[in-house]
C-alpha positions as CSV (number, residue, x, y, z in Angstrom):
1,X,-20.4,-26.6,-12.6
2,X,-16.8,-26.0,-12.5
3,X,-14.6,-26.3,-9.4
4,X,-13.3,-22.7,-8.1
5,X,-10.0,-22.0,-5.9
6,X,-8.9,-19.1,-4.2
7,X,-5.1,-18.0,-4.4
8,X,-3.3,-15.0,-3.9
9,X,-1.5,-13.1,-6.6
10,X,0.5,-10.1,-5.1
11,X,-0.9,-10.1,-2.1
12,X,-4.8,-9.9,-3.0
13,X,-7.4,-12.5,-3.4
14,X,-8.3,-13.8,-6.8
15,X,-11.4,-16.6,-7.5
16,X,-9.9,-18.5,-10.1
17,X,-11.9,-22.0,-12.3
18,X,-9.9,-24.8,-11.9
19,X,-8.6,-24.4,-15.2
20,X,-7.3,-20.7,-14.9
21,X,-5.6,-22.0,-11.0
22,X,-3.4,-25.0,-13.1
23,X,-2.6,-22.4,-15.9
24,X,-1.3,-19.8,-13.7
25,X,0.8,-22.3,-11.4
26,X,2.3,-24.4,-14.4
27,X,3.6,-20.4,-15.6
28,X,4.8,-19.7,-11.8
29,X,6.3,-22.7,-11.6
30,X,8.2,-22.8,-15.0
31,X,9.0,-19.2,-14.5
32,X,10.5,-20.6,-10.7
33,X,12.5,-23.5,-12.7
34,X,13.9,-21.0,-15.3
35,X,15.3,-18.8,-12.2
36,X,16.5,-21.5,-9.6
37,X,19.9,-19.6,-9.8
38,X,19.6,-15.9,-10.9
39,X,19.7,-14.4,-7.3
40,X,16.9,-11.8,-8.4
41,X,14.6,-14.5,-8.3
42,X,12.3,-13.5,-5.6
43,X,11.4,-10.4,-6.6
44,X,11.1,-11.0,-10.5
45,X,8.6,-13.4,-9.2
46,X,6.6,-10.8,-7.0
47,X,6.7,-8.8,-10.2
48,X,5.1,-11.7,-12.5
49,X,2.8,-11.7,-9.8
50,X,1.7,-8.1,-9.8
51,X,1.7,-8.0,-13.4
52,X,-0.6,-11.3,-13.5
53,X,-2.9,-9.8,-11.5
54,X,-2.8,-6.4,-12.6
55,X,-3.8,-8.3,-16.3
56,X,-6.1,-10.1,-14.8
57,X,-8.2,-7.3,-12.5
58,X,-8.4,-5.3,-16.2
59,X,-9.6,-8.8,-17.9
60,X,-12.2,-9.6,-15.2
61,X,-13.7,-6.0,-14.3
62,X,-15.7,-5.3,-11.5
63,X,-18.7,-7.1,-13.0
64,X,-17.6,-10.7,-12.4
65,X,-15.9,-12.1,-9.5
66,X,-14.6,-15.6,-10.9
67,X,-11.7,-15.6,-13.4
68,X,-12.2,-18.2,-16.1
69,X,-9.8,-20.3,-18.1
70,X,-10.0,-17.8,-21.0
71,X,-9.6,-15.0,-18.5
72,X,-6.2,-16.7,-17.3
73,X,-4.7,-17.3,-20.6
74,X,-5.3,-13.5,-22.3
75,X,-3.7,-12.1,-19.0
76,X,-1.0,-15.0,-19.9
77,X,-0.3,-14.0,-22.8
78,X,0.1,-10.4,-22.6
């Protein structure tokens, strides 16, 4: 049984394993370091953020409501 969390990624609800929620935020969060001081930063970040979930709705489908580990690192990598 694995743990599941519920964040938001541009605004809209995503299910997320454990695994998938700590991938995501260690990218956000390095992507956040790597911009302290380019004054673009907020909205380079809302665009991460749409693309990750934009990846992530095509990855997932309709079918399934939980995005796994796997699931979180293909929309990663793209």
């Amino acid at each position: 049984m694995n743990k599941v969390v519920t964040i938001s990624l541009n605004g809209n609800p995503y299910q997320l394993e454990e695994a998938a929620y700590d991938a995501v935020r260690a990218y956000l969060d390095s992507a956040r370091a790597r911009l302290a001081e380019d004054p673009g930063q907020y909205e380079i970040l809302a665009d991460l953020e749409q693309s990750i979930a934009y990846k992530l709705t095509r990855i997932i489908g309709a079918h399934r409501s939980v995005a796994s580990a796997e699931d979180m690192r293909k929309a990663l990598e793209e």
